[in-house]
Backbone as CSV, one residue per row, in Angstrom:
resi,resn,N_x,N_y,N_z,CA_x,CA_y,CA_z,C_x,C_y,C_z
1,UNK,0.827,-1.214,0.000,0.000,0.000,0.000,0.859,1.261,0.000
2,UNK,2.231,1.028,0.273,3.054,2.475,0.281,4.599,1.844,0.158
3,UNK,5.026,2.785,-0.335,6.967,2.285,-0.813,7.730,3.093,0.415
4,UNK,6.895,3.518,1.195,7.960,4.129,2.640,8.633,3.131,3.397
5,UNK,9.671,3.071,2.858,10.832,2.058,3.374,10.399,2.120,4.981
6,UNK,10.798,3.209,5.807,10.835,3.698,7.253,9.684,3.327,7.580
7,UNK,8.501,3.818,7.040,7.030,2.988,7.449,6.784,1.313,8.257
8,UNK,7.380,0.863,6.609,7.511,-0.287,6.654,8.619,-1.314,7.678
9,UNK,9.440,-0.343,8.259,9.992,-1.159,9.176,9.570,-0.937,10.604
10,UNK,8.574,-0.281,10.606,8.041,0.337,11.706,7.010,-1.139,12.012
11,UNK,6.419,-1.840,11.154,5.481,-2.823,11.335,6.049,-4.066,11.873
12,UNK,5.275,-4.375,12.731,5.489,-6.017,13.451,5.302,-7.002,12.086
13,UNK,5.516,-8.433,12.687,4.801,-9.302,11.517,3.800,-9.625,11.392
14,UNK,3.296,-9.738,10.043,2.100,-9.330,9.679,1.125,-8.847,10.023
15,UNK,1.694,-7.739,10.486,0.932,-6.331,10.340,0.747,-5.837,9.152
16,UNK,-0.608,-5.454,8.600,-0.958,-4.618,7.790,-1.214,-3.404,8.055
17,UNK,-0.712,-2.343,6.935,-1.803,-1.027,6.527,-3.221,-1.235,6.208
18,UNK,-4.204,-0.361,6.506,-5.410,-0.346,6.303,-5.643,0.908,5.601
19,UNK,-5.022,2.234,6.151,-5.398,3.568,5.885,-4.072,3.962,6.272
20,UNK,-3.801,4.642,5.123,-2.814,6.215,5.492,-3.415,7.678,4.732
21,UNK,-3.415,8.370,5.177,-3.354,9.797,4.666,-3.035,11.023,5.459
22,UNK,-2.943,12.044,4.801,-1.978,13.457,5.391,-2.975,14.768,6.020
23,UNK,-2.291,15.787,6.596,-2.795,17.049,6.650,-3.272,17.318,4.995
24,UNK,-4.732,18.073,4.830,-5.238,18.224,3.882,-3.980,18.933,2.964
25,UNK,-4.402,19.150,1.642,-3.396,19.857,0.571,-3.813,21.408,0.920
26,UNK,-5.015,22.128,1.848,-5.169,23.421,1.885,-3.902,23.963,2.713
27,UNK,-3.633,22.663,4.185,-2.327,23.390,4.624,-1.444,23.338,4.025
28,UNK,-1.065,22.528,2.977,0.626,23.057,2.588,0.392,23.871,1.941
29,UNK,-0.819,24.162,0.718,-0.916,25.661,0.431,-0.925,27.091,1.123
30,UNK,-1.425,26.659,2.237,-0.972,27.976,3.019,0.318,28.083,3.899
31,UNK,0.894,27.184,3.826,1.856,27.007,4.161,3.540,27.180,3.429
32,UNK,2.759,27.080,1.934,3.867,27.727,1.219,3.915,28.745,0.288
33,UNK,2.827,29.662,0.606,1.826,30.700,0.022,2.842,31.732,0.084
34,UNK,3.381,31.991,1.065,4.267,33.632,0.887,5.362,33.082,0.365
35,UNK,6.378,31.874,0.191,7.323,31.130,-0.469,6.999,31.806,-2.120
36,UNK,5.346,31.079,-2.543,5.634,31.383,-3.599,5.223,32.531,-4.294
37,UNK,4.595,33.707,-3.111,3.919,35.354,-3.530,5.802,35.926,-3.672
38,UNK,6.904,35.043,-2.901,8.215,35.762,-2.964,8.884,35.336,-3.830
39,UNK,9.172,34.261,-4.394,9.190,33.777,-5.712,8.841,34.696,-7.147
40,UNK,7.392,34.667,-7.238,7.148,35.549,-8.225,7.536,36.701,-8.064
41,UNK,7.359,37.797,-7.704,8.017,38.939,-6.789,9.639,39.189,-7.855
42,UNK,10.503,37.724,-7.419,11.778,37.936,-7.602,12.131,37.330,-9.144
43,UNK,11.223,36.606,-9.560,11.253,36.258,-10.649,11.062,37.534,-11.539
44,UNK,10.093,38.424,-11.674,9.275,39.357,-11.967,10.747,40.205,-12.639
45,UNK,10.792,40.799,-10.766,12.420,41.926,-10.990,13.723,41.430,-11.323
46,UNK,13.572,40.459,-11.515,15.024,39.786,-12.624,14.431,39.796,-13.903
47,UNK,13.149,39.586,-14.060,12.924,39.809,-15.399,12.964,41.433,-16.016
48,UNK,12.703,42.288,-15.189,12.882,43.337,-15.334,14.132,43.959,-15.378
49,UNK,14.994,43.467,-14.720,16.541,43.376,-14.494,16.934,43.311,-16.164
50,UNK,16.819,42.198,-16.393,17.261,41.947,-18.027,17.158,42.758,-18.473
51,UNK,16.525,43.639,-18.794,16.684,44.873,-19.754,17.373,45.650,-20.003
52,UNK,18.272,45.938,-18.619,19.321,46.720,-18.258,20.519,45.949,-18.200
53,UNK,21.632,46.023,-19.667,22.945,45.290,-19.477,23.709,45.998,-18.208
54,UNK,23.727,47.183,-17.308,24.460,46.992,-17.047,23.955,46.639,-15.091
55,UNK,22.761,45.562,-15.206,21.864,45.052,-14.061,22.745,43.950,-13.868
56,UNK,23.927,43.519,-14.859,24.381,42.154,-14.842,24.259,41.269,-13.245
57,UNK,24.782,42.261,-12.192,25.430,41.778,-10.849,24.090,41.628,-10.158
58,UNK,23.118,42.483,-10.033,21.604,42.680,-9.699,20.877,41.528,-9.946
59,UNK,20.967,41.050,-11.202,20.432,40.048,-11.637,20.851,38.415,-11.145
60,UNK,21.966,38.541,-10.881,22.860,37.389,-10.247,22.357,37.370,-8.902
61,UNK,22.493,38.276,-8.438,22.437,38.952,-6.540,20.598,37.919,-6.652
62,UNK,19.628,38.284,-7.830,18.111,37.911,-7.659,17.946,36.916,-7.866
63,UNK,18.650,35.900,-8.678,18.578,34.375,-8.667,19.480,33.551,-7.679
64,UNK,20.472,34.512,-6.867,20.760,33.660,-5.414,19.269,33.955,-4.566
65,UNK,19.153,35.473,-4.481,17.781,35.145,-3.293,16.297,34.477,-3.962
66,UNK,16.384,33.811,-5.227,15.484,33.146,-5.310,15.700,31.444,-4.588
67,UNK,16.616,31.677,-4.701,17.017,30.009,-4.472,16.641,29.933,-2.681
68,UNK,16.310,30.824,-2.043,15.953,30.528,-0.374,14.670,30.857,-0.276
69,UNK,13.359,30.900,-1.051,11.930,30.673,-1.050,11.853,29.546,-1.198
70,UNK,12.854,29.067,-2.922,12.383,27.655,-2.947,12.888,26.909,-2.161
71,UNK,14.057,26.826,-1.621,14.602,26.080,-0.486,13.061,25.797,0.624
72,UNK,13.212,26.835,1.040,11.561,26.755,2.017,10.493,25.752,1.339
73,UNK,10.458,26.532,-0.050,9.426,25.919,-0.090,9.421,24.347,-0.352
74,UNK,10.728,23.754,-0.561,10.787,22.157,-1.051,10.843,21.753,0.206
75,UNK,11.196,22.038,1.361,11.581,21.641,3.114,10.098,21.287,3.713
76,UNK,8.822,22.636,3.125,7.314,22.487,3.455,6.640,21.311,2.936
77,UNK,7.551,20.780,1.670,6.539,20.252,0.606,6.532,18.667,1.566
78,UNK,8.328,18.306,1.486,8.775,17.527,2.209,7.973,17.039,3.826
79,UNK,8.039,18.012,4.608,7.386,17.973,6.129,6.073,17.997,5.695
80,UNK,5.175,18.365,4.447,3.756,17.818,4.911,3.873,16.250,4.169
81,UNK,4.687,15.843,3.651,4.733,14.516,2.529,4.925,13.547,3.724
82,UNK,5.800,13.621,4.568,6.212,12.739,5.811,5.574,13.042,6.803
83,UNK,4.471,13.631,7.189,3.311,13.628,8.026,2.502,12.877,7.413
84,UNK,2.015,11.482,8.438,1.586,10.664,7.816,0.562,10.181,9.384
85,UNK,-0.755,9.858,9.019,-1.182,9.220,9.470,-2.015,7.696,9.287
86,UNK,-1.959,6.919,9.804,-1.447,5.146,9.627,-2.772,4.584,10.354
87,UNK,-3.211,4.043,9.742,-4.070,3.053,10.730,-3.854,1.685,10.366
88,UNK,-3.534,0.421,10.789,-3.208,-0.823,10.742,-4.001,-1.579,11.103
89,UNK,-3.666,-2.987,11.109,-4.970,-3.656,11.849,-4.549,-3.820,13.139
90,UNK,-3.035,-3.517,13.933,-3.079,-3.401,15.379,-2.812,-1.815,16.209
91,UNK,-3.040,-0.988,14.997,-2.697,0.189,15.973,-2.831,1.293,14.915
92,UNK,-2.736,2.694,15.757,-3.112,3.763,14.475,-1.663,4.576,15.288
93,UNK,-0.777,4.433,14.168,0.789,5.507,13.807,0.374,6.983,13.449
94,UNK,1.289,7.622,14.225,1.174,9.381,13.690,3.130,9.555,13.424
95,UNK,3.504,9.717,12.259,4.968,9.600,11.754,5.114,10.636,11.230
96,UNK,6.343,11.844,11.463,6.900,13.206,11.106,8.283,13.241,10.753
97,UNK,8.029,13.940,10.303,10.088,14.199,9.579,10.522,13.861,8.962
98,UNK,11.633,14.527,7.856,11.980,14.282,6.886,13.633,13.612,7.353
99,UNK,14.006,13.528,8.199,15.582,12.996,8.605,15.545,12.876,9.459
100,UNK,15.317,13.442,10.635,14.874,13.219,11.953,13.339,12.727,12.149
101,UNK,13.310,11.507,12.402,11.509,11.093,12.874,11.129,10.893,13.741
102,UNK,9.970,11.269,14.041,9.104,11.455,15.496,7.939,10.209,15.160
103,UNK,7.571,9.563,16.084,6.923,8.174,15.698,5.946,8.336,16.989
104,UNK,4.163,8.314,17.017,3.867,8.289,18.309,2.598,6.878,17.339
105,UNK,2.699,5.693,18.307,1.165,4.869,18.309,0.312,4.815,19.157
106,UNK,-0.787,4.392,18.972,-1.802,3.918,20.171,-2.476,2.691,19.543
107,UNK,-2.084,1.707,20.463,-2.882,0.423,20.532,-4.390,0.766,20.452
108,UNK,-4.534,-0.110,19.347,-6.328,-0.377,19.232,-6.985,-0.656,20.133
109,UNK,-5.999,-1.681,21.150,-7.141,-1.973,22.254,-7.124,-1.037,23.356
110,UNK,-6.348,0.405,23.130,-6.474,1.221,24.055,-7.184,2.271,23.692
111,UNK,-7.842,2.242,22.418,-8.650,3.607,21.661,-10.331,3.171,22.306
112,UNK,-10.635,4.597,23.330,-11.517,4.524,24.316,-12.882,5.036,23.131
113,UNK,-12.591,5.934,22.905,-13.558,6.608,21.554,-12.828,7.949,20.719
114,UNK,-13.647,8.093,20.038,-13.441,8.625,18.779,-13.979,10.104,18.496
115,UNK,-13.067,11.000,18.503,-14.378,12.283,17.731,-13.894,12.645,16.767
116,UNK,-14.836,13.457,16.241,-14.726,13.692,14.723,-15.326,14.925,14.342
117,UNK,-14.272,16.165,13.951,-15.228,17.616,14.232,-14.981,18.068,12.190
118,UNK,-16.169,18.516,11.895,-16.174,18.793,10.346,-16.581,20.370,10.446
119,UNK,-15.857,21.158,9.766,-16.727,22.203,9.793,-17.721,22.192,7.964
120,UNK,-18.244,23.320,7.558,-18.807,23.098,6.734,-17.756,23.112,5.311
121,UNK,-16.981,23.909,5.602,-15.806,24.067,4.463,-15.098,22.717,4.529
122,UNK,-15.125,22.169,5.379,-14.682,21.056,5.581,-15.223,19.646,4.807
123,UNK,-16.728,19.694,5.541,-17.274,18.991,4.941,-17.309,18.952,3.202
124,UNK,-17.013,20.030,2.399,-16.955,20.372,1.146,-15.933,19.628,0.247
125,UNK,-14.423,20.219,1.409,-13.404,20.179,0.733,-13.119,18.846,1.851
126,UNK,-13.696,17.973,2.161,-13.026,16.234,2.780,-11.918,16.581,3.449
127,UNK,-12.087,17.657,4.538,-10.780,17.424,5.704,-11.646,17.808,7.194
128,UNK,-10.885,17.459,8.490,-11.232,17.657,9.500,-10.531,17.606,10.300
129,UNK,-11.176,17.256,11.430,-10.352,17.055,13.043,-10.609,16.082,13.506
130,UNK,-9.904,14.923,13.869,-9.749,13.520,13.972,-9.180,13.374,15.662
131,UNK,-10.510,13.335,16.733,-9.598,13.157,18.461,-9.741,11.858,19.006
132,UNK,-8.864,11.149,19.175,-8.445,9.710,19.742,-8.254,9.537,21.039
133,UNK,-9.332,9.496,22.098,-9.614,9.135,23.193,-8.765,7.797,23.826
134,UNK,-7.982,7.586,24.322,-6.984,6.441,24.689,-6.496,5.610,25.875
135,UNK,-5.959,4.968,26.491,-6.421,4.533,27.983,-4.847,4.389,28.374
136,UNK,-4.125,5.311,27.211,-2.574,5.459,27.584,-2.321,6.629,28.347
137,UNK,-0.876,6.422,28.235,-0.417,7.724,29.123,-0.501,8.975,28.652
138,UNK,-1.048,8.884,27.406,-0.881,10.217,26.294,-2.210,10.433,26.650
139,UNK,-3.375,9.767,26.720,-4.471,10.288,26.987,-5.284,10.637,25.842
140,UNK,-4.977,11.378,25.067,-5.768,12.386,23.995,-4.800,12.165,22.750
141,UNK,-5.087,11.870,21.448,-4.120,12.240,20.114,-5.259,13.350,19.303
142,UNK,-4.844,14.301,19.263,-5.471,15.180,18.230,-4.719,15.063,16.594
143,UNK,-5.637,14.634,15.613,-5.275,14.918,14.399,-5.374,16.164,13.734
144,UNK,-5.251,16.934,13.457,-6.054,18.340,12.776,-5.940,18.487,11.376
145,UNK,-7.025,19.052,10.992,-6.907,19.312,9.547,-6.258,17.961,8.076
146,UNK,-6.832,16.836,8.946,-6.544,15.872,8.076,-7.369,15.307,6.729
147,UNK,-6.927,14.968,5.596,-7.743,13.933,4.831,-8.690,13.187,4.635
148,UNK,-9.609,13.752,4.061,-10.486,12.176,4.028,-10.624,11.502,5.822
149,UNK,-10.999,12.309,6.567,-11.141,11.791,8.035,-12.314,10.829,8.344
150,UNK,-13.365,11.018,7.660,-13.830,10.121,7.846,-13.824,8.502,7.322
151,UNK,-12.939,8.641,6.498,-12.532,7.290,5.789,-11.247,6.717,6.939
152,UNK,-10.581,7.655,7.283,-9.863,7.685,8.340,-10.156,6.821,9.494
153,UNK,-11.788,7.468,10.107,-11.794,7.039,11.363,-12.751,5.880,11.302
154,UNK,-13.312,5.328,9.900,-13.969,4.857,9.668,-13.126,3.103,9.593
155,UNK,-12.138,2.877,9.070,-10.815,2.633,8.526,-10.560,1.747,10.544
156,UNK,-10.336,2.897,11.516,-9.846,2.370,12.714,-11.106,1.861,13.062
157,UNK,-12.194,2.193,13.105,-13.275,1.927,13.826,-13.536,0.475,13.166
158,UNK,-13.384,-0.149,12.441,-13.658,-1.527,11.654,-12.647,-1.887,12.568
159,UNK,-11.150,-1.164,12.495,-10.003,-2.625,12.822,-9.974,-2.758,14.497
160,UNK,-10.656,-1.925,14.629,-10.919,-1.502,16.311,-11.862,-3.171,16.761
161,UNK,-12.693,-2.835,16.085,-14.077,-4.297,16.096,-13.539,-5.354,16.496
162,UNK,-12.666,-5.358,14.865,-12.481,-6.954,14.871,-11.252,-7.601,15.764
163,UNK,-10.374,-6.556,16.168,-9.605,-6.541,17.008,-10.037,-6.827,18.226
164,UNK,-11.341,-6.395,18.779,-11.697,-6.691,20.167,-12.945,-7.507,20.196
165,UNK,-13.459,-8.443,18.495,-14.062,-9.178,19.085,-13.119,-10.670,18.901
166,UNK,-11.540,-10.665,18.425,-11.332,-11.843,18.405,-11.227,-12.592,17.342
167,UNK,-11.810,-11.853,16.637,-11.619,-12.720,15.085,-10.344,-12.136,13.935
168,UNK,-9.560,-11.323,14.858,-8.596,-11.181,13.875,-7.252,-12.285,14.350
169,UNK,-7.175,-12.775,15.491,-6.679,-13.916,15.949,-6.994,-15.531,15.566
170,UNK,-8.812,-15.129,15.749,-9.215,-16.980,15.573,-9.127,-16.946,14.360
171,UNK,-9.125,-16.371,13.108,-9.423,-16.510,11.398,-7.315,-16.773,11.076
172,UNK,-6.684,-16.517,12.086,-5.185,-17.165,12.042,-5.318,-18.530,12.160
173,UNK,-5.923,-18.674,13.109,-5.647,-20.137,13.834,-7.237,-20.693,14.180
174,UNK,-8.092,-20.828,13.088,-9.454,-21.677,12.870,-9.307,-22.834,13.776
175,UNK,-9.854,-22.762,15.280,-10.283,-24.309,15.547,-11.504,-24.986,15.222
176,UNK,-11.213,-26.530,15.192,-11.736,-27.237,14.793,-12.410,-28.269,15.825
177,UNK,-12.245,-27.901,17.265,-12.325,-28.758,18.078,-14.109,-28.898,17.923
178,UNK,-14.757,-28.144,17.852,-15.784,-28.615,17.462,-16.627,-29.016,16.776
179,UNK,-15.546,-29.283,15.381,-16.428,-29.669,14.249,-17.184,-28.687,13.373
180,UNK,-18.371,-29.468,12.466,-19.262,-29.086,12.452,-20.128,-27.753,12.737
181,UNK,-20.399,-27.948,13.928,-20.982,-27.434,14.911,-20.579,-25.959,14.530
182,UNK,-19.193,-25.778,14.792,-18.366,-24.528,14.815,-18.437,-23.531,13.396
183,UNK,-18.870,-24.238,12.575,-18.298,-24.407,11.050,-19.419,-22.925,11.070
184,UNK,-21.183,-22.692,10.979,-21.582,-21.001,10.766,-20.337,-19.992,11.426
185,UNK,-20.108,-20.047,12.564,-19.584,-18.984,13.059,-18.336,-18.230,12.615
186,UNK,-17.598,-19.814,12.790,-15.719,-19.654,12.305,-16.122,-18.621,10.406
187,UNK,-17.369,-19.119,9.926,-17.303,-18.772,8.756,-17.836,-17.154,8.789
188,UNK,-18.891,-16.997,9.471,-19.443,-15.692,9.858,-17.933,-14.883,10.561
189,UNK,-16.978,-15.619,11.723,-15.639,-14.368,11.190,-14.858,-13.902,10.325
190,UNK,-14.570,-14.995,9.880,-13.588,-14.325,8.784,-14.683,-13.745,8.027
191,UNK,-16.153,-13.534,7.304,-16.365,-12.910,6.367,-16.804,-11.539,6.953
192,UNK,-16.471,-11.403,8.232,-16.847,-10.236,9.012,-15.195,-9.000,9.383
193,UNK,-14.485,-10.289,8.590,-12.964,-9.355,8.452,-12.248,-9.056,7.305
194,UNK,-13.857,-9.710,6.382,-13.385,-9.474,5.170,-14.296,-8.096,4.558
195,UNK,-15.646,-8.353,5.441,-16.300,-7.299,5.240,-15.694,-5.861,5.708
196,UNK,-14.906,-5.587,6.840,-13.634,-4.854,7.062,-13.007,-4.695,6.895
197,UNK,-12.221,-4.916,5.918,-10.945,-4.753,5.133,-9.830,-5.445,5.493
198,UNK,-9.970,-6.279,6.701,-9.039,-6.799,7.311,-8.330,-8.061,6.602
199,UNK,-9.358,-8.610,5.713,-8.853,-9.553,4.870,-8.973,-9.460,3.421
200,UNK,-8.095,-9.486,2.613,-8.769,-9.150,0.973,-9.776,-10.639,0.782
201,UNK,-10.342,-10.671,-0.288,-11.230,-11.710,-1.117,-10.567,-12.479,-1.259
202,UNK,-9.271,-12.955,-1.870,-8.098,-13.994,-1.798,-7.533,-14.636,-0.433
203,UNK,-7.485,-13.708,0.406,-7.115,-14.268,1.858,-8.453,-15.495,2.631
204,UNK,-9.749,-14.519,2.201,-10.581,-15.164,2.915,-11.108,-16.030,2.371
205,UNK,-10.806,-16.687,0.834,-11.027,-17.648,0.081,-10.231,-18.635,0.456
206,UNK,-8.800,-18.438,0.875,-7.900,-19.344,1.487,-8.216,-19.859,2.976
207,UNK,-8.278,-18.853,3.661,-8.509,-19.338,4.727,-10.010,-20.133,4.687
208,UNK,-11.089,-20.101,4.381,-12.133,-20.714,3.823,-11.819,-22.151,3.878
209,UNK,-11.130,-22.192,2.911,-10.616,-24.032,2.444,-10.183,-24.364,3.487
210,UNK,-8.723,-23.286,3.910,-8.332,-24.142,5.180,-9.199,-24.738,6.500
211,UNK,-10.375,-24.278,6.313,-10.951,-24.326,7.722,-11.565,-25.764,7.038
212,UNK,-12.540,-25.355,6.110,-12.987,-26.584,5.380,-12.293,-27.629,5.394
213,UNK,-11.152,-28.009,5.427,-10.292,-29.094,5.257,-10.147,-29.811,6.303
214,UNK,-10.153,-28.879,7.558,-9.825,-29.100,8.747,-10.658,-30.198,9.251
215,UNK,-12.206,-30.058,8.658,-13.320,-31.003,9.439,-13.098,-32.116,8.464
């Protein structure tokens, strides 16, 4: 689901991604808004520069101070690209930085509840405020101004389920001790982790047989 090397070593075994996405695209636009009102600006008066051969040094002097907007602005582009928020099927990751990384999780089975604040511009343009109620020492994770949040919290709230009713464990290890008998239910989980994303259509076709085989 993503080529982030660093991501990816961040995961236990077989751990999956479920959901990632970022601070909406309105903050890095405002975020690199005077970068690029200074940009044009300097582009502009070097172009104006040219006219005048003897601007030669002026003109040089305006394409060094162009080069420290864009500096900024590739450093912004970078820090919102590596703000990442993660939901898995055992935990939801909040990951920052472009060389230096800041890594905070919270166990699924410690996510107490969920809020979810939209304003109307929000609701328009698919971003919000994402608050993660927790039974850790952190207490509170505020997301702000994120992506697609409700796919987001929608995303944990499935892996949250199946995580605490058990069937993301028993659909590993299908017993059979009861036969028969067992055979609606064991089948009603896994298609209840498939109905969650927790398993693709191929996984739960496999595991299927395997259980089948078992009796």
């Amino acid at each position: 689901m993503t080529n982030d090397s660093y991501l990816q070593s961040l995961l236990a075994k077989d751990e999956r991604i479920l959901h990632i996405t970022h601070r909406h695209w309105l903050v890095l636009v405002r975020e690199v808004a005077s970068e690029l009102l200074l940009s044009l600006a300097l582009i502009v008066l070097i172009t104006l520069l040219l006219v005048f051969p003897i601007a030669g040094p002026l003109v040089a002097l305006g394409y060094l101070l162009l080069l420290l907007p864009l500096i900024s602005l590739s450093h912004d582009a970078l820090e919102w690209y590596n703000r990442k928020y993660v939901v898995t099927d055992r935990r939801v990751i909040f990951l920052e930085g472009v060389f230096n990384k800041d890594v905070t999780d919270s166990s699924l089975e410690k996510v107490n509840d969920v809020k979810l604040e939209q304003s109307m511009w929000g609701r328009v343009l698919d971003y919000g405020d994402v608050e993660i109620l927790t039974g850790s020492e952190l207490g509170v994770n505020k997301f702000k101004t994120i992506a697609r949040p409700i796919q987001f919290k929608t995303a944990m709230l499935n892996a949250k389920h199946a995580l605490d009713s058990g069937t993301l464990r028993s659909s590993a290890r299908p017993a059979a001790a009861n036969g028969a008998a067992d055979l609606p239910g064991l089948l009603g989980q896994l298609d209840a982790l498939r109905q969650s994303g927790v398993l693709t259509e191929e996984e739960f076709q496999q595991k299927k047989k395997q259980l089948l085989a078992k009796l």
